[in-house]
TORKOL-4160 file (C-alpha; in steps of 0.2 Angstrom, whole numbers, padded with zeros to 4 digits, m for minus):
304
<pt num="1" X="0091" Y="0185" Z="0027"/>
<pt num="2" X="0108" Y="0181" Z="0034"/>
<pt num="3" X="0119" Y="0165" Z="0035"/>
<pt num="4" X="0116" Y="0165" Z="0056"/>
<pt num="5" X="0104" Y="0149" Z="0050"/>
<pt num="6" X="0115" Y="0142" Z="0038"/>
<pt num="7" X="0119" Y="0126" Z="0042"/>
<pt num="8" X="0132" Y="0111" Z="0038"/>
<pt num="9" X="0122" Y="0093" Z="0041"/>
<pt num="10" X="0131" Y="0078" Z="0035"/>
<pt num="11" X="0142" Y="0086" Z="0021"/>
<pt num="12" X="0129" Y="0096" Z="0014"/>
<pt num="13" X="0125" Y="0114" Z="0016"/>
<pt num="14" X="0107" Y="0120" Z="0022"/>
<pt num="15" X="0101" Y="0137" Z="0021"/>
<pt num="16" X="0093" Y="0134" Z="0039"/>
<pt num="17" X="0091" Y="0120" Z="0051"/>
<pt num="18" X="0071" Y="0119" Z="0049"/>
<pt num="19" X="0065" Y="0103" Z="0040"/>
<pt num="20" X="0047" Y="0095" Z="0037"/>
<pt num="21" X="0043" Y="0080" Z="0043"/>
<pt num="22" X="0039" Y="0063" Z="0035"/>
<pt num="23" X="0019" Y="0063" Z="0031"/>
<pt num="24" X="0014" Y="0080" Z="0035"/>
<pt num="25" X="0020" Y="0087" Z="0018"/>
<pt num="26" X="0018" Y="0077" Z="0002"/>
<pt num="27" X="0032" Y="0079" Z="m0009"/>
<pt num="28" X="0032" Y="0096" Z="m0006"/>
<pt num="29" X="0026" Y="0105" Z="m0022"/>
<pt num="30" X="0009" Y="0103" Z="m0013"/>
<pt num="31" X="0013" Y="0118" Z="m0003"/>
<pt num="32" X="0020" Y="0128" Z="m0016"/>
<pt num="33" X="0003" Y="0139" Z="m0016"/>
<pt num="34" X="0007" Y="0145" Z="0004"/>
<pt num="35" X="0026" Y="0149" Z="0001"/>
<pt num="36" X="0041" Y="0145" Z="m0007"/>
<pt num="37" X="0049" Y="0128" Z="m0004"/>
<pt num="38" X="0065" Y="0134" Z="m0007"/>
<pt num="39" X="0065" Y="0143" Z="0009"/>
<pt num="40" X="0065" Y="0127" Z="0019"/>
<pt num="41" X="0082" Y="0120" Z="0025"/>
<pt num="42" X="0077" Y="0102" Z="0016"/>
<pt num="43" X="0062" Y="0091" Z="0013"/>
<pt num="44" X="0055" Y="0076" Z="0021"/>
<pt num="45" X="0048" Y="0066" Z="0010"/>
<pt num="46" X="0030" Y="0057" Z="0011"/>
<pt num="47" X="0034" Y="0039" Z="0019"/>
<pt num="48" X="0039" Y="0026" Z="0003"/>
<pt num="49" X="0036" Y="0009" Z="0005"/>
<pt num="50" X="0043" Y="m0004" Z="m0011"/>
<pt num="51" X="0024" Y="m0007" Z="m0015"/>
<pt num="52" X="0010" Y="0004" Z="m0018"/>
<pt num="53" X="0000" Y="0006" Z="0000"/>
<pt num="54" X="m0016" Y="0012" Z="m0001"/>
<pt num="55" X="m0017" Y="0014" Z="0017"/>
<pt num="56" X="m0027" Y="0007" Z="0035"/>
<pt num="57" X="m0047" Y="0008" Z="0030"/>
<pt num="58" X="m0060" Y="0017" Z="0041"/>
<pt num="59" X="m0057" Y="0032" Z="0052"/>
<pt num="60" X="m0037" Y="0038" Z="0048"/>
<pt num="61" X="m0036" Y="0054" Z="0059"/>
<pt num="62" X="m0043" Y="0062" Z="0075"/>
<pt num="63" X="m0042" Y="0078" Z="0084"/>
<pt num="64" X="m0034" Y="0078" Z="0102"/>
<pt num="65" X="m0033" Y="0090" Z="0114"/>
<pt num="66" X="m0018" Y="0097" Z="0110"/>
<pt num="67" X="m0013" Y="0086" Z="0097"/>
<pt num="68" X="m0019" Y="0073" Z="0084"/>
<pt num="69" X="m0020" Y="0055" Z="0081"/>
<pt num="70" X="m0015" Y="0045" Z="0065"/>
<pt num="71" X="m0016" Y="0029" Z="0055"/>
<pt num="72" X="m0016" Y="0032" Z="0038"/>
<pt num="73" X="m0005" Y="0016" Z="0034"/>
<pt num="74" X="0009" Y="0023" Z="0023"/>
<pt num="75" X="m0002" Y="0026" Z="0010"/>
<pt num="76" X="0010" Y="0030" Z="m0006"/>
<pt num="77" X="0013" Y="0027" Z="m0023"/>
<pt num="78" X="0028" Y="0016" Z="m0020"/>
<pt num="79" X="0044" Y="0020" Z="m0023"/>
<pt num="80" X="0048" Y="0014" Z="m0043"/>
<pt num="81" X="0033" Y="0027" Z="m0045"/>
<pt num="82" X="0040" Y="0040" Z="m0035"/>
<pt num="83" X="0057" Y="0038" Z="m0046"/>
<pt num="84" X="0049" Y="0036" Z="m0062"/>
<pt num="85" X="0035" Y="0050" Z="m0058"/>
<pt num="86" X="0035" Y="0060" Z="m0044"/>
<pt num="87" X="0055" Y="0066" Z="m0040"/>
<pt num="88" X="0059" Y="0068" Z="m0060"/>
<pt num="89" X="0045" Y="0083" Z="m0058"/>
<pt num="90" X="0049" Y="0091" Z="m0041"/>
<pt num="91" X="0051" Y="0111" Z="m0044"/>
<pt num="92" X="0061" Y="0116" Z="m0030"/>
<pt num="93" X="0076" Y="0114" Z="m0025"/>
<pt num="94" X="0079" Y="0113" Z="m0007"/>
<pt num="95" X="0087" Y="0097" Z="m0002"/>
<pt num="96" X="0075" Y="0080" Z="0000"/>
<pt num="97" X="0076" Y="0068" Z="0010"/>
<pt num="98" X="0069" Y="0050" Z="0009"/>
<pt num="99" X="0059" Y="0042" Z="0021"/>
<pt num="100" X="0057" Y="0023" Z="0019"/>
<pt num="101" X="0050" Y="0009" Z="0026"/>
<pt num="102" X="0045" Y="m0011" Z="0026"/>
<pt num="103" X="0039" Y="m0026" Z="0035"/>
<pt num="104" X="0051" Y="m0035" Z="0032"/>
<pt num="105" X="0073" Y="m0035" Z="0030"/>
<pt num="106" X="0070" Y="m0040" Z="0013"/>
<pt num="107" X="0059" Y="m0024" Z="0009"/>
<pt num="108" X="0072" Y="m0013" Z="0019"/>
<pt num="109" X="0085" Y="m0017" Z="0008"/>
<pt num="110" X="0077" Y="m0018" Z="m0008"/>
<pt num="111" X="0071" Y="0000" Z="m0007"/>
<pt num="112" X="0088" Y="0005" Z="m0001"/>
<pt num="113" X="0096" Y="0000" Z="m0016"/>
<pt num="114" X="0081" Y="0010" Z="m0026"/>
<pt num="115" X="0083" Y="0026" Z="m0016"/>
<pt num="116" X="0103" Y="0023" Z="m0016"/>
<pt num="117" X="0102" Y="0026" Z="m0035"/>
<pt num="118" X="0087" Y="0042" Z="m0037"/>
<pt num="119" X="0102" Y="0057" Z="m0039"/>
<pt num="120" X="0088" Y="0071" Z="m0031"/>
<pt num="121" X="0086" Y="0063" Z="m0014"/>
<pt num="122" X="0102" Y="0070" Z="m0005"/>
<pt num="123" X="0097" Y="0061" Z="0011"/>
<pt num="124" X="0087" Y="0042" Z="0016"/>
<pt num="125" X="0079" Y="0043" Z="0033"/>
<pt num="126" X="0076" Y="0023" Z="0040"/>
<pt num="127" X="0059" Y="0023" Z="0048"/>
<pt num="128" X="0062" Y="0007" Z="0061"/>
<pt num="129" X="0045" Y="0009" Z="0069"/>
<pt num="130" X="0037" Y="m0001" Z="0056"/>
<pt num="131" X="0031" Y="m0019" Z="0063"/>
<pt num="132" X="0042" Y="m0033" Z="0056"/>
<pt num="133" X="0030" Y="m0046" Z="0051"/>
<pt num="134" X="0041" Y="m0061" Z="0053"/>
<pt num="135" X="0044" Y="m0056" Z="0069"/>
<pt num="136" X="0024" Y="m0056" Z="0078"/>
<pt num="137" X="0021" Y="m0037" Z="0071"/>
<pt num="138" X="0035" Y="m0031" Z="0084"/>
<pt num="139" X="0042" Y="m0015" Z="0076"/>
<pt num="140" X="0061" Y="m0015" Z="0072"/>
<pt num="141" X="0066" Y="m0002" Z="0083"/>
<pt num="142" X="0061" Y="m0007" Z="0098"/>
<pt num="143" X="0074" Y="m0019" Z="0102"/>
<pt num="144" X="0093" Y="m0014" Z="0101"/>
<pt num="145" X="0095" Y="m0030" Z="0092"/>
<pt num="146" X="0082" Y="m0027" Z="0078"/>
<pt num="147" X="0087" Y="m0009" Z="0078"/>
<pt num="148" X="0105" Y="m0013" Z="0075"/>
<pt num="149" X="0103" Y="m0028" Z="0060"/>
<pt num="150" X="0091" Y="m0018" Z="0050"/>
<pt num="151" X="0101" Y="m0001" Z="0051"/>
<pt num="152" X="0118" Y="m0011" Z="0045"/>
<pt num="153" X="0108" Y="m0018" Z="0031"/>
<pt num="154" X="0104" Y="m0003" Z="0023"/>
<pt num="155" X="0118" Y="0004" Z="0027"/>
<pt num="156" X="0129" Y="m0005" Z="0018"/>
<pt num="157" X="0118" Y="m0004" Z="0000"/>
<pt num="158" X="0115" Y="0015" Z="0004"/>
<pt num="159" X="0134" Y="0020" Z="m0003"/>
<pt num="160" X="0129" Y="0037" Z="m0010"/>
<pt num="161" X="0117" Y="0042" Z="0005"/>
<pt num="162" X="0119" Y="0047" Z="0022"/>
<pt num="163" X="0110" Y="0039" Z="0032"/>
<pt num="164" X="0095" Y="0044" Z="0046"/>
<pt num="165" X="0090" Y="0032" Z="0058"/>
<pt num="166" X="0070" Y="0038" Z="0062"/>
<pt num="167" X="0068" Y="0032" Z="0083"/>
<pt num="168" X="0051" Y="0027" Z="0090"/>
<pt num="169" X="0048" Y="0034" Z="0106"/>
<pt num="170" X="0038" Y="0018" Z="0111"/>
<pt num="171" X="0052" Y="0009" Z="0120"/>
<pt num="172" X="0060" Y="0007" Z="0137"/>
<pt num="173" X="0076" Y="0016" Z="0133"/>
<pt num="174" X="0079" Y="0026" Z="0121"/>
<pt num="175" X="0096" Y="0030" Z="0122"/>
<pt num="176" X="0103" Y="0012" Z="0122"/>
<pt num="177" X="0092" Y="0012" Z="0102"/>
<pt num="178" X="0100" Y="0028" Z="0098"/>
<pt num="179" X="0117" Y="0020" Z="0103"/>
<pt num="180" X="0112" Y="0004" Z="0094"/>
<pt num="181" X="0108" Y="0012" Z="0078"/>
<pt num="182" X="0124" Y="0026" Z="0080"/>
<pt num="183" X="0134" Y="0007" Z="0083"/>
<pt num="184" X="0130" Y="0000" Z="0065"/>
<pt num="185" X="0134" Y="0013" Z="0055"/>
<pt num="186" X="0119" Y="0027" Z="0056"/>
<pt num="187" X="0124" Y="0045" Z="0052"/>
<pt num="188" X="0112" Y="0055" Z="0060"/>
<pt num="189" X="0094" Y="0050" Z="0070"/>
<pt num="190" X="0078" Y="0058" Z="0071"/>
<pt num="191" X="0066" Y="0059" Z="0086"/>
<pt num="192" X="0053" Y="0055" Z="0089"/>
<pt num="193" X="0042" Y="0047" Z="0080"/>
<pt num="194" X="0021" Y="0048" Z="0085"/>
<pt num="195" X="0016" Y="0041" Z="0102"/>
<pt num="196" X="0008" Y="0024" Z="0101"/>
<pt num="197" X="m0010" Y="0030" Z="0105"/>
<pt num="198" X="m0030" Y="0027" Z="0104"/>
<pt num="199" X="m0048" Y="0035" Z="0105"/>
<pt num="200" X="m0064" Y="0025" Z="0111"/>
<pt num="201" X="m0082" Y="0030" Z="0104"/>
<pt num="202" X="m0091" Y="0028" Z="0118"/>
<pt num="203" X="m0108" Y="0028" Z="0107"/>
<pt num="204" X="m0103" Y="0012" Z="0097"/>
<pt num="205" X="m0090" Y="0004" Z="0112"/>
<pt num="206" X="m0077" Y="0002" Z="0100"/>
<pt num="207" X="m0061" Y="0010" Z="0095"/>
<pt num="208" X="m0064" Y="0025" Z="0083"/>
<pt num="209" X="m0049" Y="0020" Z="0070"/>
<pt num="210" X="m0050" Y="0011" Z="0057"/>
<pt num="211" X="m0034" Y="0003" Z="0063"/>
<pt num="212" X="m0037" Y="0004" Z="0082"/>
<pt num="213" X="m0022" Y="0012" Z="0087"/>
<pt num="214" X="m0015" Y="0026" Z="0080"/>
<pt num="215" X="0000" Y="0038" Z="0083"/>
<pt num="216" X="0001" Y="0053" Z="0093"/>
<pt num="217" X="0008" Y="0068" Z="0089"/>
<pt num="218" X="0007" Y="0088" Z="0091"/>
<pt num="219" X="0010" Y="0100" Z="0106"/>
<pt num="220" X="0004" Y="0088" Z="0117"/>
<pt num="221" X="0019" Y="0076" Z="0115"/>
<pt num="222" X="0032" Y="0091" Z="0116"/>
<pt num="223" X="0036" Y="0090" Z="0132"/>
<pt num="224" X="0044" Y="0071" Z="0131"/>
<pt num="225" X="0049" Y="0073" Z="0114"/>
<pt num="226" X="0062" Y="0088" Z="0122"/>
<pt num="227" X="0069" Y="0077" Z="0135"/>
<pt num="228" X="0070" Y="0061" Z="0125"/>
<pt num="229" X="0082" Y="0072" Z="0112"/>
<pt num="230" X="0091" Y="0077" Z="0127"/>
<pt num="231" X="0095" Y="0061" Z="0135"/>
<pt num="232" X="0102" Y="0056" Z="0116"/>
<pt num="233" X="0113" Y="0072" Z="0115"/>
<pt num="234" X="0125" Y="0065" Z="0128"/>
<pt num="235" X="0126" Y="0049" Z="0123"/>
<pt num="236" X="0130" Y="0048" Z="0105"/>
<pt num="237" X="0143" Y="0058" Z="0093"/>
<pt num="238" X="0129" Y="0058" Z="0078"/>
<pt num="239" X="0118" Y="0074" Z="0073"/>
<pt num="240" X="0101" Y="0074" Z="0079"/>
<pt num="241" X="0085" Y="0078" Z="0071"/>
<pt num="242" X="0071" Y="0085" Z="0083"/>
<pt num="243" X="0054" Y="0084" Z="0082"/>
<pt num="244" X="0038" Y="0083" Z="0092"/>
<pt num="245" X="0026" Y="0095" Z="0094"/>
<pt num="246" X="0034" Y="0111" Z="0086"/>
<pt num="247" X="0024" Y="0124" Z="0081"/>
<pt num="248" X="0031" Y="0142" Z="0085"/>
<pt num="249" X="0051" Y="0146" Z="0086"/>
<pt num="250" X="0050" Y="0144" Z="0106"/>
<pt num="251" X="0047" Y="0126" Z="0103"/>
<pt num="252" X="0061" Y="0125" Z="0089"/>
<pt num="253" X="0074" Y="0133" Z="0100"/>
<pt num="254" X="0070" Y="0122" Z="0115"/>
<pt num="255" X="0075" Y="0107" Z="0103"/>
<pt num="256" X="0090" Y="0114" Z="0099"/>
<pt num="257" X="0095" Y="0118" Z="0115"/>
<pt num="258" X="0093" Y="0100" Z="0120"/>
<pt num="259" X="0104" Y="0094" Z="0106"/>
<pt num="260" X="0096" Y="0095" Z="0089"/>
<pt num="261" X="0106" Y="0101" Z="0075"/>
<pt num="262" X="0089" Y="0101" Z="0063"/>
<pt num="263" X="0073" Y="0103" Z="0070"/>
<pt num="264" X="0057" Y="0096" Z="0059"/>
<pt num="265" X="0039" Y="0103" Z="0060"/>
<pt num="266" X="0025" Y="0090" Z="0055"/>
<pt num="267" X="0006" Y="0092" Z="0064"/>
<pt num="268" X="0007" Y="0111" Z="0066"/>
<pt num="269" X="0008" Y="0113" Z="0045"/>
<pt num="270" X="m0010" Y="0106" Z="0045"/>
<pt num="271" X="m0018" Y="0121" Z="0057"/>
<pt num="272" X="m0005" Y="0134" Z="0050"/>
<pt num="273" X="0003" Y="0129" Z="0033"/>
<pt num="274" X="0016" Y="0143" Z="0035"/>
<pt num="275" X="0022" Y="0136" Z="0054"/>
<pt num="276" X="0038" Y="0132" Z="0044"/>
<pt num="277" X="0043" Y="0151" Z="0039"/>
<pt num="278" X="0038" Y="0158" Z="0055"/>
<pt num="279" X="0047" Y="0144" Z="0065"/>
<pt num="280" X="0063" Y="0152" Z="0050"/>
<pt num="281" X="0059" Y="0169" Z="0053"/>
<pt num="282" X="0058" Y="0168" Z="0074"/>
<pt num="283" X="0074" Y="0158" Z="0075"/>
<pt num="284" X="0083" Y="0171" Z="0065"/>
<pt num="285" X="0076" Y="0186" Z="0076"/>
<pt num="286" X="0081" Y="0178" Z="0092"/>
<pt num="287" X="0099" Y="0176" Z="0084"/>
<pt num="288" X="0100" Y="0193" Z="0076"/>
<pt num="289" X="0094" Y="0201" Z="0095"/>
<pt num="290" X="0104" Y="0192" Z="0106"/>
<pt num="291" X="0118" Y="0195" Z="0095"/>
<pt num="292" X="0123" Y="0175" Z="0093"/>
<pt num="293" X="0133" Y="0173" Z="0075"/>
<pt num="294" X="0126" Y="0156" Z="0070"/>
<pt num="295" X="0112" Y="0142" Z="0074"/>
<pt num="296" X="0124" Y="0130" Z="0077"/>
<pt num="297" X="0131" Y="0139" Z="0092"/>
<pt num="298" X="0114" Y="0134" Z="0103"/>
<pt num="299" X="0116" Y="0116" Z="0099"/>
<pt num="300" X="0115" Y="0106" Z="0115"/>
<pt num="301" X="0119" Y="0123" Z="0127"/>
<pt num="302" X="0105" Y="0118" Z="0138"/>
<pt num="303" X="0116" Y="0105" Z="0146"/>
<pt num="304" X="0132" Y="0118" Z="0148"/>
């Protein structure tokens, strides 16, 4: 293949600009039956918390039309297991990136400090929907305040990571978060996070999951995922990840052309475990037949 995909994000060389997303591929050896990892442009890890979670009890997932719901509840190993077990054992070697998370400041910056030191993760991505629990279950990112003080935070123990600020689309304005988090040191965000969502049973009268609410994602999401990466591409100077809803190159491209410089497929590897490959192989094509040299040169041209 050529190097029309190749792809410079935050210092580091990528072989393309599609990622996973965080959740909806392990720790990515699980996939190495359907294809080879290698061929990915990096590697989101499975969410790490500084404990071992074993998730939200009940119902965890739901189909949707068009999409699915979720509440598995960071189930992981926690991440001195992951350091000590798990990345020591990885086969690949596509770039990996880190997804952590907390309830509280304390947990945010302890885990940083872990995952500033592990020499295989290449980049840390700050999940800021989780619910602060000193502060009523309120998740940190959705106030430009929270958003702000925990991205600083981690920043400053994360001095051999860049780091990626992960948006919940569950606010009022996403654009003042993505400023916020580009304000206290972020170096790249991703969005967006699942949709805060739920499913009834209308046969018990209760909600379906275990955890009530769950979050949305899939094609259904798309459409807002798109214009919420668009409105961010004008106003910070930062790299954006996009995701939502992606499942065929189409989708990937529409991303890019609203601003993202990655774009990350999560819900559609569960129907199709080679989405990732096709969405590679479909960007190429569209490069090689429209004769445009490199990726990068569709970044944000939807708003020329």
């Amino acid at each position: 293949m050529s190097n029309r995909l190749e792809t410079i994000f935050l210092g580091k060389t990528l072989k393309n600009n599609v990622i996973t997303s965080s959740g909806c591929f392990g720790f990515g050896d699980e996939y190495s039956d359907y294809f080879d990892v290698n061929k990915l442009g990096a590697v989101n890890l499975k969410g790490l918390t500084l404990e071992k979670r074993d998730g939200n009890s009940g119902i965890r997932i739901y189909e949707t039309p068009s999409g699915m719901l979720n509440c598995i509840g960071l189930e992981n190993p926690g991440i001195e297991y992951f350091r000590d077990s798990i990345i020591t054992n990885i086969k690949y070697d596509t770039p990996i990136i880190a997804n952590i998370n907390g309830s509280t400041i304390e947990d945010y910056i302890k885990i940083g400090e872990i995952v500033n030191e592990i020499e295989r993760v290449d980049f840390v991505e700050l999940n800021i929907s989780c619910p602060n629990v000193k502060n009523g279950g309120l998740a940190f990112g959705v106030s430009c305040e929270s958003a702000e003080n925990v991205t600083s935070l981690v920043k400053k123990v994360l001095t051999n990571k860049p780091l990626i600020v992960k948006l919940s689309p569950n606010v009022t304005d996403i654009v003042s978060i993505a400023k916020a988090v580009e304000n206290a040191g972020a170096n790249s965000v991703s969005l967006v996070n699942t949709f805060l969502a739920m499913k009834i049973d209308i046969r018990k009268r209760k909600p379906l999951l275990g955890n009530t609410f769950g979050g949305l994602s899939g094609e259904a999401i798309r459409p807002i995922a798109v214009r919420m990466v668009y409105q961010v591409f004008k106003a910070i100077s930062i790299p954006i990840i996009g995701m939502g809803g992606i499942s065929n190159y189409e989708d990937a491209l529409e991303f890019i052309m609203a601003g993202a410089s990655l774009v990350s497929i999560g819900a559609s590897i569960f129907s199709n475990p080679l989405s990732c490959i096709e969405v590679i192989d479909g960007i190429n094509n569209y490069l090689l037949e429209n004769n445009i040299d490199n990726i990068k040169d569709l970044v944000g041209v939807a708003h020329l």
